[in-house]
C-alpha positions in Angstrom: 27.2 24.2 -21.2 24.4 22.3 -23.3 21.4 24.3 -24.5 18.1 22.9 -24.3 15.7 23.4 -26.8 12.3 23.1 -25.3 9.1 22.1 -27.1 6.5 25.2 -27.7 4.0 23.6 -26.0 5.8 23.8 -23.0 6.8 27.4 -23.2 3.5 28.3 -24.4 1.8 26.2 -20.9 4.7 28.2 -18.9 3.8 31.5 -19.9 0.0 30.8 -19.2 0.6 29.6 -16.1 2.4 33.0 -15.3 -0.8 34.7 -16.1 1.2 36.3 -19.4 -0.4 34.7 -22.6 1.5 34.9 -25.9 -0.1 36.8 -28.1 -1.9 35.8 -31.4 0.3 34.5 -33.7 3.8 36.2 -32.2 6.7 32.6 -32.4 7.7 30.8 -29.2 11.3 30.8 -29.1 13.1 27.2 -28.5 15.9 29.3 -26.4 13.0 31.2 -24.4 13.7 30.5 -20.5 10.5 28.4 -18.9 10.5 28.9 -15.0 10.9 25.8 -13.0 8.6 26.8 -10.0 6.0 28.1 -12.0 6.2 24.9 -13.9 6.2 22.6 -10.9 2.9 24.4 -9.7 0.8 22.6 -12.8 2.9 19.4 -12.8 4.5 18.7 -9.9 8.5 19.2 -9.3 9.5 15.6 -10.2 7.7 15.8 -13.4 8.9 19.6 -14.2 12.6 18.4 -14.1 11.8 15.3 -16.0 10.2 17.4 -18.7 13.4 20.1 -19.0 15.6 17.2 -19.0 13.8 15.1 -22.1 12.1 12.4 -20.7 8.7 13.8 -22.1 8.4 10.5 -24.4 10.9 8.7 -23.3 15.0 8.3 -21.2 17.4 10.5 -23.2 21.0 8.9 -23.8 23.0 9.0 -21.0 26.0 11.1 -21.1 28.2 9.4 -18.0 30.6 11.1 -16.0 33.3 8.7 -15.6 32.2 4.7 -16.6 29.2 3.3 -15.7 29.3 0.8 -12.7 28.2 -2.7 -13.7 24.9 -4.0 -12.3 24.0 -7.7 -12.6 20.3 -7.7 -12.8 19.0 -9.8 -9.5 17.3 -13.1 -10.9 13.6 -13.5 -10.2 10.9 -15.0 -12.4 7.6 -13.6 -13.5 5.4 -13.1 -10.7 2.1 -15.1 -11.4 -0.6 -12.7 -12.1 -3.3 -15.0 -10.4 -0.3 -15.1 -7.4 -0.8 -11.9 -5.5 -0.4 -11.4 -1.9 -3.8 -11.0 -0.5 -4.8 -9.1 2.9 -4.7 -11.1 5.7 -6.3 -10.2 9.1 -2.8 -10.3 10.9 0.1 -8.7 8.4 3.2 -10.2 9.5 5.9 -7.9 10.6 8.9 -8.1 8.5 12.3 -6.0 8.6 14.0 -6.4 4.8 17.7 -6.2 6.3 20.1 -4.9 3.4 22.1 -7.8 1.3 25.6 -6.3 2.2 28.6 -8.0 4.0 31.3 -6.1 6.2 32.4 -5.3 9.4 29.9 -2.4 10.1 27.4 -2.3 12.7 23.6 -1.7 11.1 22.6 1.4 11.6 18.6 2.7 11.2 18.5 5.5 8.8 15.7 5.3 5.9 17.4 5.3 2.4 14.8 6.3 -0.1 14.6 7.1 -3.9 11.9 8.1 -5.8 11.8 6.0 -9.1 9.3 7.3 -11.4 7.6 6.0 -14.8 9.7 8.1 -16.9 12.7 6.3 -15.6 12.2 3.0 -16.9 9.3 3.3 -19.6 8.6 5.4 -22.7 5.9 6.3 -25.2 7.3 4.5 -28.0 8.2 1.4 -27.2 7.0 -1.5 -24.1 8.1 -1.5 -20.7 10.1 -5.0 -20.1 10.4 -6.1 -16.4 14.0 -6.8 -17.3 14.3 -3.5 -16.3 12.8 -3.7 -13.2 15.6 -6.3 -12.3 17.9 -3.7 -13.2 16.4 -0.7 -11.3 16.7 -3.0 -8.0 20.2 -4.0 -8.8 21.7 -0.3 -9.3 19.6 0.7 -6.1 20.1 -1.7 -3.8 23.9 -1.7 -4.8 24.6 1.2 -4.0 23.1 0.9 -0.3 19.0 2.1 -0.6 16.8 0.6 1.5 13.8 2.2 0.1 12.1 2.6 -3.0 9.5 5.1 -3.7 7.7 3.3 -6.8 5.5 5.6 -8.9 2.0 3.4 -9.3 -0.3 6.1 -10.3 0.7 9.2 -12.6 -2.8 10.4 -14.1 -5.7 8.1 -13.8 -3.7 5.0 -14.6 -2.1 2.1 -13.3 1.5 0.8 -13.6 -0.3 -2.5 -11.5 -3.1 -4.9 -12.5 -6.4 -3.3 -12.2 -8.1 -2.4 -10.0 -10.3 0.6 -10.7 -7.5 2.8 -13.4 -6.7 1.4 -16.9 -3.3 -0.2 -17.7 -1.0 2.9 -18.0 -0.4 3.8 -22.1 3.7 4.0 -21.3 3.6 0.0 -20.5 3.0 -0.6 -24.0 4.1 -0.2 -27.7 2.0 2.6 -29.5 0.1 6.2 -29.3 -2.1 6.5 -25.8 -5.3 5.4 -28.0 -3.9 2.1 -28.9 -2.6 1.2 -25.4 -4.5 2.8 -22.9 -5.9 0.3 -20.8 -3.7 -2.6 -22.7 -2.8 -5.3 -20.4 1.3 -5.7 -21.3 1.5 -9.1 -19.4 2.9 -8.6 -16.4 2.4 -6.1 -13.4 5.1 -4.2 -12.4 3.8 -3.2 -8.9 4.2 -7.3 -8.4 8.0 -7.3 -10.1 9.1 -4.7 -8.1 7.9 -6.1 -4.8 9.3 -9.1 -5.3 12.6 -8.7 -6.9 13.4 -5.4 -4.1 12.0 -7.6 -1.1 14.3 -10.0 -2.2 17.2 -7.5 -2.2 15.9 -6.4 1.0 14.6 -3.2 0.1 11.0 -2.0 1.0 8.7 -0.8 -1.5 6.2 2.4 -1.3 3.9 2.5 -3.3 4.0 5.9 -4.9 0.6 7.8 -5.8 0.0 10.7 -7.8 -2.9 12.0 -6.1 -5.1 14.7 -7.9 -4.1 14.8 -11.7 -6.4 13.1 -13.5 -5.6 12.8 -16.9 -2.3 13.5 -18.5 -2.9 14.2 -22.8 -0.2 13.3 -24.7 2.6 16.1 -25.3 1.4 16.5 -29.1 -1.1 14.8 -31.1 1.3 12.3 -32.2 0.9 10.5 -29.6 -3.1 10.3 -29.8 -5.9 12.7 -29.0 -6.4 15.1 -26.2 -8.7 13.1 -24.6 -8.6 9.3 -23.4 -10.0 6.5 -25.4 -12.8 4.6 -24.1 -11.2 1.8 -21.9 -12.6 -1.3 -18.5 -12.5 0.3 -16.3 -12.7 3.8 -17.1 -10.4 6.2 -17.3 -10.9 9.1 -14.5 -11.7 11.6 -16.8 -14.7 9.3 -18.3 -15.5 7.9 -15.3 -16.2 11.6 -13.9 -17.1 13.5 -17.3 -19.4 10.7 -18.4 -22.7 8.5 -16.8 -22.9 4.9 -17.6 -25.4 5.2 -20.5 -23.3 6.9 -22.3 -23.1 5.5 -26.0 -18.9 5.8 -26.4 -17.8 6.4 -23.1 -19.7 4.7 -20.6 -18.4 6.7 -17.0 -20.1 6.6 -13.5 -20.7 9.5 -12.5 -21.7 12.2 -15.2 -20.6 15.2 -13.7 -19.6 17.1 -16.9 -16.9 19.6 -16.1 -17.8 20.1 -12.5 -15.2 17.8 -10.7 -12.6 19.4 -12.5 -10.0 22.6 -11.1 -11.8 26.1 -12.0 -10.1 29.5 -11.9 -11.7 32.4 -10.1 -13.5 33.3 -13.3 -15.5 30.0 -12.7 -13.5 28.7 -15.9 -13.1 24.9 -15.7 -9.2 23.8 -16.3 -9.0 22.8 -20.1 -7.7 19.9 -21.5 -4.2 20.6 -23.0 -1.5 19.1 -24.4 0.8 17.6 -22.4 -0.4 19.0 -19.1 -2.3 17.7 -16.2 -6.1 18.0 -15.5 -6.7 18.3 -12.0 -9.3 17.0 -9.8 -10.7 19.2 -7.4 -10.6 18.0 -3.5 -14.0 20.1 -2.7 -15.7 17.8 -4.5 -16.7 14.7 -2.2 -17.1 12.0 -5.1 -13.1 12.7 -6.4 -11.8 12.6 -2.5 -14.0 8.8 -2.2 -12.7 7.7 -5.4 -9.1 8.6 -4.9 -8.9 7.1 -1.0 -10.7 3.7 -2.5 -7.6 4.0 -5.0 -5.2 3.6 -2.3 -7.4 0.9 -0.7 -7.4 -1.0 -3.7 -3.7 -1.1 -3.8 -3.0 -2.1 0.1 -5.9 -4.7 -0.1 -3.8 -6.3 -3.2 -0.2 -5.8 -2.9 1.9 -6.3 0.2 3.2 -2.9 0.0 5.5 -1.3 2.9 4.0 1.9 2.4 1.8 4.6 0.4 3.6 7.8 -0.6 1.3 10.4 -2.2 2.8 13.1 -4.2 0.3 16.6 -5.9 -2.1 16.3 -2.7 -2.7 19.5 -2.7 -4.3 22.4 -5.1 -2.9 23.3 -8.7 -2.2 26.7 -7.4 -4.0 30.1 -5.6 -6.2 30.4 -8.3 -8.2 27.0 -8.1 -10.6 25.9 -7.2 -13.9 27.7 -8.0 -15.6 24.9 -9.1 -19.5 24.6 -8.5 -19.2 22.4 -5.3 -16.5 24.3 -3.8 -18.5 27.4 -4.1 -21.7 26.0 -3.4 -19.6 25.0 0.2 -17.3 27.4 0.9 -18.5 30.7 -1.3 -17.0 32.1 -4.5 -15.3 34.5 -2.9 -11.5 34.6 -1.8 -11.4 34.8 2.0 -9.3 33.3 4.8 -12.0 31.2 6.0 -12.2 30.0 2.4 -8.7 28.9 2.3 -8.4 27.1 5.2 -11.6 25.2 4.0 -9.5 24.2 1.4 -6.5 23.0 3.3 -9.5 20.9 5.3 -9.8 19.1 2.1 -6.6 18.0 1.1 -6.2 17.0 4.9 -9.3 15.1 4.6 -8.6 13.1 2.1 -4.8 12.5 3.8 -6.9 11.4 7.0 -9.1 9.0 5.2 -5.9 7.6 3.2 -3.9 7.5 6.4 -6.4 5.8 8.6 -7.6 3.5 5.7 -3.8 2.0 5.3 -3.3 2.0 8.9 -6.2 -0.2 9.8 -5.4 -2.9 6.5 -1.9 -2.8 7.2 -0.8 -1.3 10.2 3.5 -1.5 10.0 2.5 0.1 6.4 4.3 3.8 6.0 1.9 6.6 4.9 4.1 9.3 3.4 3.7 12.4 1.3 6.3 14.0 -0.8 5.8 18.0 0.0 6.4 21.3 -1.4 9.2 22.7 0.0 8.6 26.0 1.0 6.0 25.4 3.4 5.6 29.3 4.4 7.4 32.4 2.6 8.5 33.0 6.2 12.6 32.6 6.3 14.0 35.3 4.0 13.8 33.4 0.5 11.3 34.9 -1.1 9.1 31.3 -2.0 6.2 30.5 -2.6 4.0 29.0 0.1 2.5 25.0 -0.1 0.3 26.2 3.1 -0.5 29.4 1.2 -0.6 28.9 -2.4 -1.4 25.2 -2.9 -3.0 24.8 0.2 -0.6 21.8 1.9 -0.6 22.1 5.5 2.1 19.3 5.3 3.8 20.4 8.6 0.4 19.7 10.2 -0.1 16.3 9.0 3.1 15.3 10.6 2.7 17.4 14.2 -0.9 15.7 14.1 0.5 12.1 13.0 -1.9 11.8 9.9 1.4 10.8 8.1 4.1 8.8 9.7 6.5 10.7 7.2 6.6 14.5 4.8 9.7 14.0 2.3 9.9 18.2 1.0 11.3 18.4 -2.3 14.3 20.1 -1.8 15.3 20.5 -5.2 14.9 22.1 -8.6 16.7 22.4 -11.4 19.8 22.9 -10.5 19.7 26.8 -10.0 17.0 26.6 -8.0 16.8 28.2 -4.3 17.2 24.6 -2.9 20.3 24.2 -5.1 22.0 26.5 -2.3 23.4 24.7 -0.2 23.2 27.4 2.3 19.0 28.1 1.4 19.0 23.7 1.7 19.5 23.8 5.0 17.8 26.7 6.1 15.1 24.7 4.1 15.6 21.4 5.9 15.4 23.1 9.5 12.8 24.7 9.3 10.7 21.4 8.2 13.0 19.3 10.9 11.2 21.6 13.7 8.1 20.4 13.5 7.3 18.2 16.6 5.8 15.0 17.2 6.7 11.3 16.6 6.4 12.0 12.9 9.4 11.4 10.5 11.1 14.0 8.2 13.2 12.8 5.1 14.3 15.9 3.6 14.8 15.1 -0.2 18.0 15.7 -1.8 19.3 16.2 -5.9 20.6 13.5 -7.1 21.6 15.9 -10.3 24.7 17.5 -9.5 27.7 17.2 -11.5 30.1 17.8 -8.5 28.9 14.4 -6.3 30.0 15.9 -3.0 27.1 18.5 -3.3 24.8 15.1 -2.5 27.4 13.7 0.3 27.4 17.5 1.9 23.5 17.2 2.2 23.4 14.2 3.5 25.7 14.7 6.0 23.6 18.2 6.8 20.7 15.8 7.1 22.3 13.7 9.8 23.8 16.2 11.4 20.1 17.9 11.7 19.0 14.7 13.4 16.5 13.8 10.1 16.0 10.1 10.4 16.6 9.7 6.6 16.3 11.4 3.3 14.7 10.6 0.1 17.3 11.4 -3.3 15.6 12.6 -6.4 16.2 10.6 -8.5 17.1 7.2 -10.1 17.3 9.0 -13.7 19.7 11.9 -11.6 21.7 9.3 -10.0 22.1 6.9 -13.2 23.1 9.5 -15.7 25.8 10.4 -13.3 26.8 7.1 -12.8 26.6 7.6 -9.0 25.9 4.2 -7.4 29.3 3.5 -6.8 30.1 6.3 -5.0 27.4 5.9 -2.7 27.9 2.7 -1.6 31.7 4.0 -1.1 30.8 7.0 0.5 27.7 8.1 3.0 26.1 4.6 2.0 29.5 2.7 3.0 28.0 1.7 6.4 24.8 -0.2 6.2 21.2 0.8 7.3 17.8 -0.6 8.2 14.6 1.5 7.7 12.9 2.4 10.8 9.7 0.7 11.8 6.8 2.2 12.3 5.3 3.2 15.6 1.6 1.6 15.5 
């Protein structure tokens, strides 16, 4: 069994988060345990299992299990930046059918993987398309259909902007030298047109609150971002446009940010998100004309928003919240909250539909949605306040993909707790779609197959595997493609 060592400042963010600060001057052990869940709360559970596994600054080595299978990356030149699909008044319908030949029948079942910026870029060193070529090959190999591309992390854009600076990871250097650096060529555009070439559709995949992610240690450049065009979300908000070195828009000072129930605004730190709290009404307009910006632009098959919800129980107590819905803890205040988030998933959701209407709007969920079945969870409907089941039995989203997974210990590790997990999400009625979302981290691959199968058997009409980086350190294409994959699919269409 290999130890990990974690970085301090992980640890030290952990034990904050759990209410339990380390006291003054006492060491933070590299062996000390850091809980996943609580973890996941602040950052989100993709980035929480990215960060335990190393890909903080950039992929580890792969260690494979067996040889890796060999990928020939698809051929496609550099999309023209001045080239992009613009919105036309009449989108035509198109069904990407899989580039596979045997003797199957096609069946409909969506085939979705979330592929994330710390799977193909780093903070030492540029991001080539090269390996976009390669991401498509492995994926749409081993019998995908859908690609859940991650186009906003924190404020930033792995696309040409737009309204968010160039992303830092996309080029060579500390976050002050590249933030906002064009790296001369989109991959939003690469990745559209080398998967629809392959037949794959392409979500685009938007981190929703976080607004600013410092660097994990001051090697990598302050805690704050540099000035860029356009301005970063923190400056944007923070500052107003006169402002001498970081010309923003708004100048709200700390108010738009998460605050405790002290009335304490969230802190920059390193290496950990600063959120953006929903109650107030410029953040929610800003984020949805995010989202518009990217439909308008790209022909996109989707939007998948992941963290739209609330940092956790304690936030937010920020002076527009209160001034709306009291400082007070109550339940009337909570479900206020919850009408945020769902306000902002309505504006998205309506906003996509009407610019491209076969476009999927999907959210990847926290996935306990009550503490109700025996587990002892936390809630996303009581704790982060995520009414995802009601989006879907209201058809605001066409599709909820829970995050059934953890660290590999976790409770949706069980494969017994999995199911009970899946089923309970699977009940919700409605023409909406669930995808429950599946490890791709297991060292034994027949834990993946058996929740697959659990998922068809359950009726789901797909799932979602977490993730490429999972998938490729295990070398696991292959025995997709020869196992639950061996039959070819089609995604579904969407219902207008």
């Amino acid at each position: 069994m290999v130890k990990r060592h974690f970085p301090g400042w992980l640890l030290i963010l952990a034990l904050l988060l759990t209410g339990v600060p380390p006291l003054p001057g006492a060491p933070v052990t590299a062996e000390a345990p850091v809980d996943f869940e609580v973890l996941a709360a602040s950052v989100g559970r993709a980035e929480a299992w990215y960060w335990l596994n190393g890909y903080t600054t950039s992929p580890p080595e792969t260690a494979w299990h067996g040889q890796r299978p060999a990928t020939t990356p698809i051929s496609s030149p550099l999309p023209s930046l001045t080239s992009q699909t613009l919105i036309t008044p009449v989108l035509t319908s198109t069904v990407y059918l899989p580039l596979v030949a045997n003797h199957f029948p096609l069946q409909v079942e969506r085939r979705a993987i979330w592929i994330t910026r710390y799977d193909w870029t780093s903070l030492s060193a540029g991001a080539q398309p090269q390996k976009i070529d390669e991401l498509v090959a492995n994926v749409a190999g081993a019998g995908f259909n859908t690609i859940f591309f991650q186009v906003r992390g924190a404020g930033d854009a792995y696309y040409t902007p737009g309204l968010e600076p160039w992303a830092s990871r996309l080029s060579a250097g500390t976050v002050t030298d590249t933030l906002g650096v064009d790296p001369g060529w989109d991959p939003l555009a690469r990745m559209l047109d080398v998967a629809h070439a392959a037949g794959l559709e392409v979500h685009a995949y938007v981190n929703v609150y976080p607004a600013w992610l410092p660097a994990p240690s001051a090697a990598y450049g302050p805690l704050a971002p540099p000035a860029t065009t356009p301005p970063q979300m923190f400056d944007r908000f923070t500052y107003g446009p006169a402002h001498p070195d970081h010309p923003g828009e708004y100048g709200l000072a700390w108010a738009w940010r998460h605050h405790d129930t002290t009335g304490a605004p969230m802190l920059l730190t390193w290496g950990a998100y600063l959120w953006a709290s929903p109650g107030v009404d410029q953040v929610q307009t800003y984020i949805a004309s995010i989202v518009r910006d990217i439909v308008t632009r790209y022909p996109v098959d989707g939007i998948h928003l992941d963290l739209v919800r609330y940092a956790g129980l304690m936030y937010s107590y920020d002076p527009y919240s209160n001034a709306a819905a009291g400082d007070v803890r109550t339940p009337a205040r909570d479900q206020w909250q919850r009408d945020r988030v769902t306000a902002l998933v309505q504006q998205v959701s309506t906003e996509t539909h009407t610019l491209r209407p076969d476009a999927w709007v999907s959210a990847a969920v926290w996935p306990y949605y009550k503490n109700d079945l025996g587990l002892q969870t936390s809630s996303g409907y009581h704790d982060y306040f995520q009414d995802s089941k009601g989006w879907l039995a209201t058809g605001l989203l066409d599709a909820i993909a829970p995050m059934l997974y953890g660290t590999g210990s976790s409770i949706p590790d069980d494969l017994g707790k999995w199911r009970i997990l899946a089923e309970d999400f699977m009940e919700v009625g409605g023409d909406g779609h669930v995808y429950p979302g599946i490890a791709g981290y297991y060292d034994d691959f027949t834990a993946i197959a058996q929740r697959i199968a659990i998922a068809r058997e359950l009726g789901a009409p797909g799932h979602a595997i977490f993730s490429y980086a999972a998938l490729d350190s295990r070398g696991y294409w292959d025995d997709l493609a020869a196992g639950p994959y061996r039959v070819p699919a089609v995604a579904p269409s969407r219902l207008p």
